[in-house]
N, C-alpha and C positions, 0 to 999 in steps of 0.2 A: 704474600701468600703464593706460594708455588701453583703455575701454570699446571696443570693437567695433558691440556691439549696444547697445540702448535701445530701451527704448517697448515701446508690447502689441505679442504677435506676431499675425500672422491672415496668413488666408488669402483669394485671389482667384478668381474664376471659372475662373482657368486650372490653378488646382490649386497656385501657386507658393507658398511661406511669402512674405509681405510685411512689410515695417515699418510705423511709423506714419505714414512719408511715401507708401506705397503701390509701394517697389521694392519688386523681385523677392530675394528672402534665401536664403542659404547656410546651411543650419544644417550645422555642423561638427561634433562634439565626438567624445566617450568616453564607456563607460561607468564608472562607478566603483559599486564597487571588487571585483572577482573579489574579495577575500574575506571580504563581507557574507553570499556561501552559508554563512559558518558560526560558528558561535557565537565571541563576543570571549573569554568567560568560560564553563565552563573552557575553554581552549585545547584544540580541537579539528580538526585539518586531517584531512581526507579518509583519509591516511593512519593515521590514529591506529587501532588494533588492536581491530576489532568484539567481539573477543571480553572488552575490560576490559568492566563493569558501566558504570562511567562512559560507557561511547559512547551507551549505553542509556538514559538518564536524562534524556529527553528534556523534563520540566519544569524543571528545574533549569540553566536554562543560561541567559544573555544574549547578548544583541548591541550595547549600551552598548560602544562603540569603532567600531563599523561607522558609515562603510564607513575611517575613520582615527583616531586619536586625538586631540582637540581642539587640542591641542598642539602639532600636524604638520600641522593640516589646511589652513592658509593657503598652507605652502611647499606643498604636496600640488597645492590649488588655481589656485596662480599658477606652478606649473609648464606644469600644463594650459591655462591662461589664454597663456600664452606662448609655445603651440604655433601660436596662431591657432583655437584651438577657442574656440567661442562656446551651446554648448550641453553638459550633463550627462543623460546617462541613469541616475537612482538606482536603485540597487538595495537591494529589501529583499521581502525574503523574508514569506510567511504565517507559519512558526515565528517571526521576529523577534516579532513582533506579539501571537500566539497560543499562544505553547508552553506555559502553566501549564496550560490546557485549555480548555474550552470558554465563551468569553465572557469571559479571563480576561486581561485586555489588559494588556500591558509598557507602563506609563507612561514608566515611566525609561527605558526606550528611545525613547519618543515625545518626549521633552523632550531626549533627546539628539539625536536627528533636529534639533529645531527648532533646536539651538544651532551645527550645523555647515549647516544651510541661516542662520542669520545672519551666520555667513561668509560664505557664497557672496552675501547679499544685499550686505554689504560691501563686498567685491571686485567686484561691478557686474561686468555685461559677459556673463552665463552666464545662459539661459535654462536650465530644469532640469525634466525629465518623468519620473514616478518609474514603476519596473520592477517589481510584483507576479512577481518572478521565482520560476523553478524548469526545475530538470531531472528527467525518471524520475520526477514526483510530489515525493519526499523525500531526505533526507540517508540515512534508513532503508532505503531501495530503490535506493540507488548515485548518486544523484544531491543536487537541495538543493529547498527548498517547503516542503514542509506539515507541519504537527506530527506529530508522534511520534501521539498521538491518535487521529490521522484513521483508523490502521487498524485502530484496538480497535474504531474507530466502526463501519468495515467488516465485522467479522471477524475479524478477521484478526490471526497473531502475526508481526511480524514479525523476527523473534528467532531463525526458525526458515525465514524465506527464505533462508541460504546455504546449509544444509543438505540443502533443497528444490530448490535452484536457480532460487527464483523472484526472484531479485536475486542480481547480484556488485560486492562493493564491494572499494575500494582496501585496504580497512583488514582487508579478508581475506587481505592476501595478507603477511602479518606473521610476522617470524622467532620463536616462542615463548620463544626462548632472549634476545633482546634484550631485557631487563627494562624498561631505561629510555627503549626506542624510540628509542634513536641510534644503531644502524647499521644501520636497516632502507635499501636499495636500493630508489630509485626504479623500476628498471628491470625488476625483477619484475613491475611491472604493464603490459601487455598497451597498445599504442598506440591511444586510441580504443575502450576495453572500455569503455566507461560507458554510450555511448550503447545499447549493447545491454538495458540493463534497460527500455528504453521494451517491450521483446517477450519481456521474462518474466512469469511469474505476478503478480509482486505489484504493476507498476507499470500493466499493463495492465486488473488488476481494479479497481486505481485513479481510473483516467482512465476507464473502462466505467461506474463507479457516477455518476462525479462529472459527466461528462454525459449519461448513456443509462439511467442505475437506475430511473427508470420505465418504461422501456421492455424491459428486459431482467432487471430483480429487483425487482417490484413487492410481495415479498415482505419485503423487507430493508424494514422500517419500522422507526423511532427517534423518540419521543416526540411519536408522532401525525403524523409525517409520512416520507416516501420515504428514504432515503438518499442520492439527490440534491440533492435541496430542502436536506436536513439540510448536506452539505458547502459547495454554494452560498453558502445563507445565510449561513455560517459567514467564510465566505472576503469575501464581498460587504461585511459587518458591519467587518470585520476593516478593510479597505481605507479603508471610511467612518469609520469610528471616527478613523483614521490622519489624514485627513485634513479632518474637523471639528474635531478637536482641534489641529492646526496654525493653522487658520485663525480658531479659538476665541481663539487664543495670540498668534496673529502675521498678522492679516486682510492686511496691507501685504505678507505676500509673494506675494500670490495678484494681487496689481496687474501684477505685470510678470515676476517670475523664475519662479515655478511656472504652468507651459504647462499640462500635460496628463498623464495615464495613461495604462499600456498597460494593456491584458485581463487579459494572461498570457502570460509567456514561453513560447513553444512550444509550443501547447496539444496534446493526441495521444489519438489516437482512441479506443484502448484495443484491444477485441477488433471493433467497430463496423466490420458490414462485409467479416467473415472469410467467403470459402466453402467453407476445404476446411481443417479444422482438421489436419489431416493431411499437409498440404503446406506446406512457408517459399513462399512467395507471391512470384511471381516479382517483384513489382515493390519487393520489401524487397531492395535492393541491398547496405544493411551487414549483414554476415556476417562477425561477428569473434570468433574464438573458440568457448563451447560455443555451439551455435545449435540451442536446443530447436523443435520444429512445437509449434504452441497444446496439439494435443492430450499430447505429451510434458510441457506445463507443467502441464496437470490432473491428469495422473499423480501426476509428482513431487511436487505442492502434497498428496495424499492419502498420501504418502509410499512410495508402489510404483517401485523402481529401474525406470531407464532409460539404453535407451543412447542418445545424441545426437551430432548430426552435429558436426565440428570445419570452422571456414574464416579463410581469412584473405582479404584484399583484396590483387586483383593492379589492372594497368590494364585488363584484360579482363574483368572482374569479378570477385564475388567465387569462391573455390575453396575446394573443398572438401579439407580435407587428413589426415582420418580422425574416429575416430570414440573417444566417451569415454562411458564405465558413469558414471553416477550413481547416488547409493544413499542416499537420506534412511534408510535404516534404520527404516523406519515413522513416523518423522516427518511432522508434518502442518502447512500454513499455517495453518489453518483455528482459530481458539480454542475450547479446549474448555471445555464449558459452565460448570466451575467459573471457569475463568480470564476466564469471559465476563461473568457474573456478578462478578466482582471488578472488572472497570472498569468495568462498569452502576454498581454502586454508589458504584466512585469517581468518574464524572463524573454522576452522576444519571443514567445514560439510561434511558428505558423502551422494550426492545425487544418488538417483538411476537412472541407466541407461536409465529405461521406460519414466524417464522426459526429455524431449528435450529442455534445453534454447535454447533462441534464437525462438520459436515459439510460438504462442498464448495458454497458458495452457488451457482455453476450445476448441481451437482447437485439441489439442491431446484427449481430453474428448468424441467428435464427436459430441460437441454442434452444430459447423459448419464447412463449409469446409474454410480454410482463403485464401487459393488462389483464391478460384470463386468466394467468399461472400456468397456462398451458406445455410441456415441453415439448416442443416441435420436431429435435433433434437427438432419440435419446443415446446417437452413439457417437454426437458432436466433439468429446474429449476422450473415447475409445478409437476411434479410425482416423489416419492421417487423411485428409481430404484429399490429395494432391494425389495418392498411391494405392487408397483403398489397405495400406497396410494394420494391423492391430495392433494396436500402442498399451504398451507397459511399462516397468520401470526400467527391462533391461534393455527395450528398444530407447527408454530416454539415454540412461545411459551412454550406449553406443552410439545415439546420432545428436541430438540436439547438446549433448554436455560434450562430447568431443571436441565439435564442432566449437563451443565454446572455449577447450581446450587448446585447441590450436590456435585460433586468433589470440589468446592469452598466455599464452607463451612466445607466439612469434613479438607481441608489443613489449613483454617483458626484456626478452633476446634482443632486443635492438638497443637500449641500452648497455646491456651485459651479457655478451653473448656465451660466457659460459657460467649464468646461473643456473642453480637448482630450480625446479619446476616440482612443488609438491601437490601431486594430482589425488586430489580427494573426492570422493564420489558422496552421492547420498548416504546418509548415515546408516549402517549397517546392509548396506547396498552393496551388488557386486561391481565391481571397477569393469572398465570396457576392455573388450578384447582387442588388442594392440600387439598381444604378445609375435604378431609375425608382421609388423607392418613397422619395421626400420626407419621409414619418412615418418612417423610421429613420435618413436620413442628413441632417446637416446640415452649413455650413460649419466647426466644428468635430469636425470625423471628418478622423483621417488615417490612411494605408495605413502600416501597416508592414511592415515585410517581413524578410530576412534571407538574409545570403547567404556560403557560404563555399565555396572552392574543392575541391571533396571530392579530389582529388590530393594535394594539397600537404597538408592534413588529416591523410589516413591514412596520407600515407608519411614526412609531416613533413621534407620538402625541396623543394624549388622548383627544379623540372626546366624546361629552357629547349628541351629538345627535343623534347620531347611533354606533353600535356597531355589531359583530357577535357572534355568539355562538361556537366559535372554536370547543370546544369538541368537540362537534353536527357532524359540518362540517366534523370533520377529521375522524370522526366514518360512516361516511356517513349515516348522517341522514335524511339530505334532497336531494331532486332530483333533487335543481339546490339551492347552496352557499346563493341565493338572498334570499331563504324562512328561513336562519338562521338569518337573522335581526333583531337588536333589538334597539328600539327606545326611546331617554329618560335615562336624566342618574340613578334614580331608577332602572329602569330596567334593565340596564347593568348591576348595581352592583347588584343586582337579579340574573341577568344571571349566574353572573361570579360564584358565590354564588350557585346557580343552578347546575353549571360543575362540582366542587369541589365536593358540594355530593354526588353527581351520579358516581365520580370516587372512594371516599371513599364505598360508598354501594357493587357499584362492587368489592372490595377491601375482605370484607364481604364476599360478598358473594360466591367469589372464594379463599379463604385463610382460610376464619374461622371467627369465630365473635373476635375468643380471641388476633386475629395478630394485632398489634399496627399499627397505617398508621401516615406517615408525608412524610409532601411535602419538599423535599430535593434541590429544587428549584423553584423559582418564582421570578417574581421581576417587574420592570421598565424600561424603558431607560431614562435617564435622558439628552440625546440631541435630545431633543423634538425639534419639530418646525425651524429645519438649526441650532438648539443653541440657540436660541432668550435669554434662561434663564441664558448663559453666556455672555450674552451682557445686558441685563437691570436687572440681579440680582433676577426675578421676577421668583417663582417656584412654583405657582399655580398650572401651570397643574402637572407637576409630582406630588403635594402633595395630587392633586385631585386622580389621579392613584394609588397613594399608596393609599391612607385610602378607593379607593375602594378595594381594592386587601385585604388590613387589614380587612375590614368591611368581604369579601367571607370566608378569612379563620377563624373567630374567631366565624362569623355565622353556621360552617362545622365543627366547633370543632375539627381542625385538627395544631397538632403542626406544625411545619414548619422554615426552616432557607432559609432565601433570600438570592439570587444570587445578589450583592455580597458583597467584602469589595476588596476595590484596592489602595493600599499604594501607587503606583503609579500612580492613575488617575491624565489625567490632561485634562483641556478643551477642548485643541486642537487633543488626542491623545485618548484621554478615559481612558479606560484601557488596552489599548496598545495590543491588540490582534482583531483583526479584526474589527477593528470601532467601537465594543461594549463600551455604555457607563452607565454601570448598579450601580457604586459602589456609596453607600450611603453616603462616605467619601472622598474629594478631594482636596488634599494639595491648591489647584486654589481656593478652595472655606473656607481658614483659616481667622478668625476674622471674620467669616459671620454670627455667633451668636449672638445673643442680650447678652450685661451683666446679673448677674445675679439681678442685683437692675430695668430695663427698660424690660417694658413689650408693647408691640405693641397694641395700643387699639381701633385706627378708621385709616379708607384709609390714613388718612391726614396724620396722622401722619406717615404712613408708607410713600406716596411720599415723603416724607421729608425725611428720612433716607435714601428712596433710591437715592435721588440726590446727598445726601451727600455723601454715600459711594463710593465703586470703585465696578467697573462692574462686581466683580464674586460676590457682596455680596446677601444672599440670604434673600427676601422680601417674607412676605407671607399675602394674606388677611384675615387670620383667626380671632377671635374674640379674644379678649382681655385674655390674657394666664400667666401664669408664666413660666420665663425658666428654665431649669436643673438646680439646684442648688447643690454645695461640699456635696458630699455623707460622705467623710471622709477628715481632715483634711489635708490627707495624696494627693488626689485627685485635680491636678491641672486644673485649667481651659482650657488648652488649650490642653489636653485630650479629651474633648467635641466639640472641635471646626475642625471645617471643613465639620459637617453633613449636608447633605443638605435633603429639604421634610423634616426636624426633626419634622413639629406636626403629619405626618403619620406615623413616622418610631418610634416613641416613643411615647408609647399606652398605655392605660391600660389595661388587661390583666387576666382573672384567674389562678392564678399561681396555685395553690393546693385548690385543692376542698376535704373538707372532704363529701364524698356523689358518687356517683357510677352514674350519668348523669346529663349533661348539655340540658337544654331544648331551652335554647337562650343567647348568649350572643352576643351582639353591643355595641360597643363604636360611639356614635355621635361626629365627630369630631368638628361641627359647633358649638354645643349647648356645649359641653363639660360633654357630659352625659351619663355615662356607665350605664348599664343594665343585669341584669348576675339571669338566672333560673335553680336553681337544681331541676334538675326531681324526685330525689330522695336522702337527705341529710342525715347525719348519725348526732344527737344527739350534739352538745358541751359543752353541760354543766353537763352532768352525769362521774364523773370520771371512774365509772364502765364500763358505754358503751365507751367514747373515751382517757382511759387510764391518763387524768390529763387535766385542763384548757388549757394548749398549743397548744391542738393538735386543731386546728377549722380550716377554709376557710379562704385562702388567695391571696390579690387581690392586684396586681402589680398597684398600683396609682404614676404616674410619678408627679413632679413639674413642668413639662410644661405645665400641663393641668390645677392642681389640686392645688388648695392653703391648703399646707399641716402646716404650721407655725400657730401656734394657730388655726389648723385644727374646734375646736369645735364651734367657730364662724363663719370661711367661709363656711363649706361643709354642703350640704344638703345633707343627708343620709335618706331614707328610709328604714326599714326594715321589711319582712312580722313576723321576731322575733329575740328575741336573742338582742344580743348586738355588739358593736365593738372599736374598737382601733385602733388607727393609728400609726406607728413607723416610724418616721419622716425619722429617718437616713438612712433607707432602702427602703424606699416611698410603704410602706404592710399598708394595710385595714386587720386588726386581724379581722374576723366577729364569734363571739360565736352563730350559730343559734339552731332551735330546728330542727328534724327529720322530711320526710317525704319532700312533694315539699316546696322552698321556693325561695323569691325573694329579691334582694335588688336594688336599684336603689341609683348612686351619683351623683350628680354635685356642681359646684360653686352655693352661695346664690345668686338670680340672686343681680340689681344693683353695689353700690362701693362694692369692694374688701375688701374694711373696715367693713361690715357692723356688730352689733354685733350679736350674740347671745346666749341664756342664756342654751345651751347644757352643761351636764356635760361632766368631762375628757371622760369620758367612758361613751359616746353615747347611751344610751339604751333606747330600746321600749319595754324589758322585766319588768321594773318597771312599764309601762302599764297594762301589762299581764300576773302583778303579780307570773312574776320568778324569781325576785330578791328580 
């Protein structure tokens, strides 16, 4: 299969990814693989039952198979590879790395790493930036991250957050009576419950210590230093370690496939910033379920029942739809001092005296009193103590995440001193002002960002007749959620279109014009409607959702790799971590591809296929297309198979732009008619100005869309000059144009597919315009 990409990647003063010939670059891809959150060995999905012992045993587990099996990782890879993606977002978690305990690094997972990045070195053509991911902190606290460890380090048992309510996990909601965990029901869990442990007890004491513990539990010391320091370094060590040893192993793949790092996925604030522990804070829009106030989670965490509020997500926001007793039954988060004591001694740690386990660690702090429930301090996580300053998110941002910022970039630089640094803020969060401060930003800094449609998220369908403006919303833009509506599926994908720039400009405008931005996550859910698209085959709406998502980001001019790819999805299960079912690829959904000789051309004929197939096959009403076709002969068909949405997920694209801006590009999925304006192009036909014929504009035309097979008959090509070329085996539009703005526009000849015409090989409109 033909390479795409080649050569270092870097960046220009204008912020664009460039090649090594100095165009403007498209980084594409995916993340792989939704299910590195969780251990390979033993086999543990989201689902699996908190209450076995095993889910507990958080030493004892691998991730040797993450993010595929070696076995499978090629077809895996060149499936992706075949989509027209030209980058990988890896993921791999701190438990990967770290779970024996502290300092106590997975070799054999690090040498499996290096044997599936030799594949991908292999298969050329894939740039690849690895993902220190997590959600909620931990797998222990409802989400995926950080070892089991980290919150004996803290305090903290967590064994005894569901009982507390300071986390809800999937694996709590498990039938007793199903021994062997085969007829537990996906459906019991709650749509989008996970995200709620970011604002329970245990995952916000988490992300509190892990960037604010000097600042807010200067008490909590562990072997001579903060609780901060201690997790930091931990986590910083962890990443370096990962990454010296690769390059120890394998220095050739830091030449050209391994880009860059992100921070941290998602990083979250904790309690940083709270003024009224008393109140859900109007600008926490997700409200799912039980939805304890701060002060309700220091209760519970000491184990004194409470009753808490219940809400669900409408389009108006969230409501409130009653109310639920909790009852730890005297139960406490907090480890008691024997218990405290037993993992001091099993990781070595020396904690200091002034920490008291066994009691509320903001209660030693004098946030409150925990016997009365009194709050003693109620602007203890509003005022920096130290400055008297007023803490919000954008003072987190600018001071305690920087600060993070720069000690994790300088550990990462010191292995590889010219990696990427993908600096990601809280989610939908403004990035820190840097944009003048040259000692923290350099041309290897890039924005990352993320972005999903909170609608289609939490209702998990794709409404064509109303929509909101999430960004908007979560920035509080409006004075009541309702005036964020938006009406008309134009307009949504307007909208969505709309958010994207506005977080790229911000981007801009707080980093620098020269910092590269991509969206490091976005995507779909693909068990829209109860599933309906696993029972009649029919994936309309998600294809509609994608190619609006496609249509936002290529109108924003912003690279981007979707969330996600899951070797493991399966209808009933997703991808096996909290009911998410995002992954573009589903063993459930194998043969669901049209050959490569049958093209879907009117309804009719698609009922017909769909009655004849079997219920995961996937139907689309799109207009008359080609499918993927063998890129190389090497390239099996069933490589390709399993994608599902494939006419939104497989685009056309401007891959390298000789020329320094894009003014618009759209791809019409309907019409089958890409559109693509340089605002400002560089010359292809003077060897003097762009160094020899080769180097010109080049444009990712897939065979699904585009009848590429005696291309000079099918494709209508307009161009406003210049010439062009099509290389079949790698599905590139060669365009040689002239300097200054220009446009080109392609589609199929309308009518039969047959139709002729009297185009030469080499396509030109410079024989018009008398340049040839």
């Amino acid at each position: 299969m033909v390479n795409l990409v080649s050569g270092r990647l870097s960046t220009n003063k204008n912020g664009d990814f460039v090649d090594s010939e100095g165009r403007k670059l498209t980084l594409k891809g995916i993340n792989i693989d939704a299910s590195s959150k969780l251990p390979f060995t033993p086999n543990i999905p989201s689902s699996f039952p908190s209450a076995n012992e095993l889910f507990w045993d958080g030493e004892n587990v691998s991730f040797v198979g993450r993010p595929f099996p070696l076995s499978e990782a090629r077809t895996h890879l060149l499936r992706i590879k075949s989509w027209g993606f030209n980058v990988i977002r890896y993921i791999i978690t701190w438990e990967a790395i770290e779970h024996e305990g502290p300092g106590k690094y997975d070799d054999d997972f690090i040498e499996y790493t290096c044997e599936v990045l030799r594949i991908i070195q292999d298969i050329g053509g894939i740039y690849v930036f690895f993902d220190p991911h997590q959600d909620c902190w931990s797998r222990f606290s409802g989400g995926s991250g950080a070892p089991l460890w980290t919150f004996y380090a803290a305090g903290m048992d967590p064994k005894k957050f569901g009982v507390c309510g300071a986390s809800i996990l999937h694996g709590d909601f498990y039938d007793p009576d199903d021994k062997d965990h085969s007829q537990q029901d996906p459906e019991v869990y709650a749509k989008m419950l996970w995200p709620t442990n970011y604002y329970k007890l245990g995952a916000a004491t988490m992300f509190t210590l892990f960037f604010n513990g000097k600042m807010f539990a200067p008490k909590a010391m562990i072997n001579g230093v903060n609780i901060q320091d201690y997790l930091q370094s931990h986590f910083f060590d962890s990443f370096q370690y990962l990454l010296s040893q690769i390059k120890s192993k394998h220095p050739e793949y830091f030449d050209e496939m391994i880009v860059g790092i992100e921070m941290m996925n998602e990083p979250n604030v904790g309690f940083y910033g709270t003024s009224d522990l008393k109140k859900i804070p109007r600008e926490r829009t997700l409200r799912v379920g039980h939805t304890p106030t701060w002060y309700d989670c220091l209760q519970l965490g000491v184990g004194r029942k409470c009753v808490v509020d219940n809400y669900k997500i409408t389009v108006f926001g969230p409501r409130k739809t009653g109310t639920t007793e909790i009852d730890p039954m005297g139960e406490t988060v907090w480890l008691s001092p024997s218990s405290g004591k037993s993992w001091d001694t099993k990781y070595q740690w020396d904690r200091a005296s002034s920490w008291r386990l066994g009691e509320c660690l903001w209660g030693q702090h004098g946030l409150w009193d925990h016997v009365t429930g009194e709050i003693t301090e109620p602007n203890f996580f509003k005022v920096d103590p130290h400055t008297g300053q007023e803490l919000d998110i954008d003072s987190f941002t600018n001071g305690p995440f920087v600060e993070y910022y720069i000690n994790f970039k300088e550990k990462m630089r010191s292995v590889q001193d010219n990696i990427f640094i993908l600096l990601h803020p809280v989610v939908f969060g403004r990035p820190p002002k840097l944009v003048d401060k040259p000692e923290l930003i350099d041309d290897k800094i890039i924005y990352a960002l993320h972005y999903y449609d909170g609608l289609s998220l939490m209702s998990k369908t794709w409404n064509k007749i109303y929509n909101v403006d999430t960004f908007g919303i979560v920035r509080g833009k409006y004075s009541n959620p309702i005036f964020g509506l938006v009406f008309g599926e134009t307009n949504i994908r307007n909208c969505i279109r709309s958010q994207l720039r506005e977080m790229k400009s911000e981007g801009k405008k707080n980093l620098g014009k020269s910092v590269a931005a991509i969206v490091t996550e976005t995507g779909m859910p693909f068990d829209m409607d109860g599933k309906a698209a696993f029972k009649d085959g029919n994936y309309d709406k998600q294809t509609s959702a994608l190619d609006a998502l496609g249509y936002a980001l290529e109108g924003s001019d912003l690279s981007h790799t979707y969330w996600c790819y899951c070797w493991i999805n399966s209808h009933k299960w997703g991808d096996s971590w909290n009911c998410e079912d995002f992954s573009f690829y589903s063993p459930d959904d194998m043969n669901s591809i049209e050959d490569d000789n049958i093209t879907v051309s009117s309804e009719e004929e698609q009922k017909k296929r769909r009655d004849t197939e079997s219920d995961d096959a996937e139907t689309t009403s799109m207009m008359a297309a080609p499918v993927l076709a063998d890129a190389t002969a090497s390239f099996q068909p069933a490589t390709r198979n399993g994608v599902r949405a494939a006419n939104a997920i497989i685009r056309p694209y401007a891959l390298k732009i000789h020329g320094t801006s894009v003014e618009h590009c759209e791809f019409d999925m309907k019409n089958q008619l890409f559109k693509l304006k340089i605002g400002s192009a560089i010359s292809c036909f003077s060897a003097t100005e762009c160094g020899g014929p080769s180097i010109c504009t080049e444009i990712y035309l897939p065979k699904r869309h585009f009848k590429l097979e005696n291309y000079q008959e099918y494709l209508d090509v307009k161009l406003s000059s210049g010439e062009f070329v099509v290389d079949v085996d790698s599905e590139i539009l060669k365009w040689y144009h002239g300097p200054g703005k220009q446009e080109i526009e392609i589609s199929n000849y309308s009518g039969a597919m047959g139709a002729s015409s009297t185009n030469d090989f080499v396509c030109s409109f410079g024989n018009i315009l008398g340049w040839n």
